[in-house]
N, C-alpha and C positions, 0 to 999 in steps of 0.2 A: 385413208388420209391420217397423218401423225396428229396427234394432239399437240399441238405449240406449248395450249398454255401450261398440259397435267406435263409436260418433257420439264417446262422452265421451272416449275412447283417442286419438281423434285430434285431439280440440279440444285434450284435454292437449298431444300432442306438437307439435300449429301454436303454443302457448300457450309453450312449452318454445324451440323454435326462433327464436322471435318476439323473446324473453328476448335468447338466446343471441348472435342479429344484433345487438338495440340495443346490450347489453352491449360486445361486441367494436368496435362503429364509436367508443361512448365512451369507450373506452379506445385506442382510434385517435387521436380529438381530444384527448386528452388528451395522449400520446405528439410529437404536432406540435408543440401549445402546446409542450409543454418543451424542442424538440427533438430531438424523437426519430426525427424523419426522416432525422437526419446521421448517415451509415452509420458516425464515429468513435463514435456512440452504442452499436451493434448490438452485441450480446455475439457474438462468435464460439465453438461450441463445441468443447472441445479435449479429450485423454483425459484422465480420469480423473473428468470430472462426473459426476454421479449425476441421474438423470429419470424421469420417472414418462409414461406415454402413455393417454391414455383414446380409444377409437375410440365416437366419439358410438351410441347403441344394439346396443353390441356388448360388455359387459362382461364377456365371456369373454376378449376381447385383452388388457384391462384388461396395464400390465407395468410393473415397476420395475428399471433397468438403471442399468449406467455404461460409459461409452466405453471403452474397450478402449485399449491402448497404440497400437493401430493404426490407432487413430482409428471405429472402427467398433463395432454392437453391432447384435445376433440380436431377428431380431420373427419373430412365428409367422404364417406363410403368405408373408412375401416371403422372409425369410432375413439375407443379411447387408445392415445398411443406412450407405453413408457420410455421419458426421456431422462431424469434424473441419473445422475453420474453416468451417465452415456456421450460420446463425444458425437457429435453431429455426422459425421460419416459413418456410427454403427444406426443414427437413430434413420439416416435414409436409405439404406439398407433396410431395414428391418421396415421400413413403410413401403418401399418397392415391394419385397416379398409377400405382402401383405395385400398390395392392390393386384401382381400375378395370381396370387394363390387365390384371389376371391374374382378373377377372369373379368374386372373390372379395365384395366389395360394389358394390353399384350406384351406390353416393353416398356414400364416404366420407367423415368428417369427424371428422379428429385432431386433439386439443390434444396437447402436448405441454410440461410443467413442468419450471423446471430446481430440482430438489431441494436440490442441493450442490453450489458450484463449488471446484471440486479443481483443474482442468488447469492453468486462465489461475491462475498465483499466483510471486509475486517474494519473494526473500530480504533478508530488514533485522534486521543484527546489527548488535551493538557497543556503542556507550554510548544508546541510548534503551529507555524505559521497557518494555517489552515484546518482546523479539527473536522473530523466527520467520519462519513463511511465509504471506505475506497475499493471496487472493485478490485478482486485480483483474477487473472485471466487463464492462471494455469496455478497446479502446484510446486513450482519451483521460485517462490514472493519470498523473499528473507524478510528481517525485521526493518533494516536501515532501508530498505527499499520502499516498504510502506510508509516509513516517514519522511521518503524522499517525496511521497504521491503527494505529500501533507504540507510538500514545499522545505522541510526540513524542521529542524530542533532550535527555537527563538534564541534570542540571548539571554534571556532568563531561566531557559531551562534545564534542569538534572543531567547529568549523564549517567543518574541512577535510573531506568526503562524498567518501569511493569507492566511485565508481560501474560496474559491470559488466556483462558480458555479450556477446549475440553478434546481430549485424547483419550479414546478409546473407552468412552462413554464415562471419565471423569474427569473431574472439572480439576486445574488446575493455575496456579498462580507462584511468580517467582518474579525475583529483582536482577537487574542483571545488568553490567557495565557499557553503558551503549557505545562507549569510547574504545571498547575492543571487541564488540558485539559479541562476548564469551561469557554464557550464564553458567550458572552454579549449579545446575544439575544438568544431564543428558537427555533433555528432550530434543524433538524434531527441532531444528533450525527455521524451517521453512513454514510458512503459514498456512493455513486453512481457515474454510468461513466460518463466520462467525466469533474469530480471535481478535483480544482487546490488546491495544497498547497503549497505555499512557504515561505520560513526558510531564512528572511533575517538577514544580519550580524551583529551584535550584537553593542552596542554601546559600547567604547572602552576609555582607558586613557595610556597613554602613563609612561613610569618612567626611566631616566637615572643618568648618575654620578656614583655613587659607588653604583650601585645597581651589585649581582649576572650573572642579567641576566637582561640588561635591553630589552625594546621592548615594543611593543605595546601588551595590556591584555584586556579582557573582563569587564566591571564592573557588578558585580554582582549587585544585591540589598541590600540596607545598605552597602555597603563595604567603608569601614575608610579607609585611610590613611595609617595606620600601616596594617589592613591585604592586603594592595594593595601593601606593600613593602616586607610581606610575600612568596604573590603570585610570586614578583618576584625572591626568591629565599634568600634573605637578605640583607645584609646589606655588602662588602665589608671587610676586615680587616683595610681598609684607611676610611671606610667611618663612618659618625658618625649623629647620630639621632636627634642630636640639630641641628636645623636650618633646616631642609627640608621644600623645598619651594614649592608651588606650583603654577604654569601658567594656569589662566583661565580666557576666556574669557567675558568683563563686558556685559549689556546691551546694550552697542551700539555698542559693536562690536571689540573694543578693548582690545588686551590683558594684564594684569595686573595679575604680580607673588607678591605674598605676604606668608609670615612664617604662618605656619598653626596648628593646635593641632592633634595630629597625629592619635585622634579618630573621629575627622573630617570626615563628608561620601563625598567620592571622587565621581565627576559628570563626564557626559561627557563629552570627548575629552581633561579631565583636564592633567595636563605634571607634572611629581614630580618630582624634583630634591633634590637627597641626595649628600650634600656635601662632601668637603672631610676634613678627621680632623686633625689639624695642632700640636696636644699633642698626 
């Protein structure tokens, strides 16, 4: 007499595996298309991720971990397994071979999910929208990218970027124009963990009197006189363009207001005042 139920058990599991093959080769082809075959793609993992392991018909393994500071973490019947700068399809590989080679299964077959990436994550403070510590998922993260994670660069902020960190076991620091994202020396472009960015606050000039809107503004590059009383919205209905003055301070330290030409490029911390007009 045929067994029904051990025939239907194993149609299932050829039905299940069958699945599992197509499944993974399409997401293979999919992977290429995008390039995913360029190993700057590949997440490498680092301590402090968080993963989850399924051993295909053995959901006793089933485990949820995170890499250890020492790059490694604990599975049940091989023990310690290293995973640091290893991309998750060398680290289940290397656990298959591992539970074959100790005749614990016959046919391993582990997925292995990355939960939370903790380890790979770079620092970006200072004047953009959102400061903190932002995962990066592979090594091909540029700079502007990380400050894209950060929501971007406020209105207050530099387009002078320092940038830090440590290459090839020294520590390094440089300034660099985020407005063409081209630093002054030839290091890597690209990020790695652990690298700092910060967006400090921009240098600024001040404009009151019969200004729209006065306050403190950003100076741009090249910025005159007349587009710095633009920026602030205009000119009053009382106020008038003859005679704006401007306070700035001399070499030694003293400040000195003197009448200016109004295509003049406005510096640092200079003060404009637009008078008010008595016709």
């Amino acid at each position: 007499m045929i067994n029904v139920q051990a025939k239907s058990t194993s149609i299932a599991n050829f039905i299940f595996t069958l699945t599992i093959v197509l499944l993974t080769q399409l997401l293979y082809s999919i992977a290429c298309a995008n390039g995913g075959s360029d190993s700057a793609q590949v997440y490498l993992l680092a301590p402090g991720d968080e993963i989850k392991i399924n051993v295909f018909q053995n959901p006793d393994l089933y485990l949820e971990t995170s890499i250890t500071a020492e790059g490694v973490f604990n599975f049940p019947l091989i023990g310690q397994v290293r995973a640091i700068g290893k991309s998750i399809p060398d680290v289940e590989r290397a656990m298959e071979n591992s539970l074959r080679n100790g005749s614990y299964i016959r046919n391993p077959s582990i997925s292995i999910t990355l939960a939370e990436i903790k380890g790979n994550s770079v620092i970006v403070l200072g004047q953009v929208t959102n400061p903190g510590i932002y995962p990066i998922k592979n090594n091909h993260v540029s700079i502007a990218e990380a400050i894209a994670m950060a929501g971007g660069v406020n209105e207050m902020g530099s387009d002078a970027i320092r940038f830090s960190g440590y290459r090839n076991g020294s520590y390094f620091e440089e300034v660099l124009d985020f407005t063409l994202n081209v630093p002054s020396s030839p290091l890597p472009r690209f990020l790695k963990s652990g690298d700092k960015i910060y967006v400090p606050r921009a240098e600024i000039f001040y404009i009151y009197g019969q200004a729209q809107k006065p306050g403190a503004y950003r100076v741009d590059k090249g910025m005159s006189v007349m587009q710095a009383i633009a920026l602030s919205g205009g000119i009053t209905d009382k106020g008038t363009l003859r005679g704006v003055t401007v306070t700035r301070r001399s070499i030694e330290g003293a400040p000195e207001t003197k009448k200016v030409d109004l295509n003049s490029e406005i510096k640092t911390n200079d003060v404009i005042f637009i008078d008010e007009s008595f016709f």
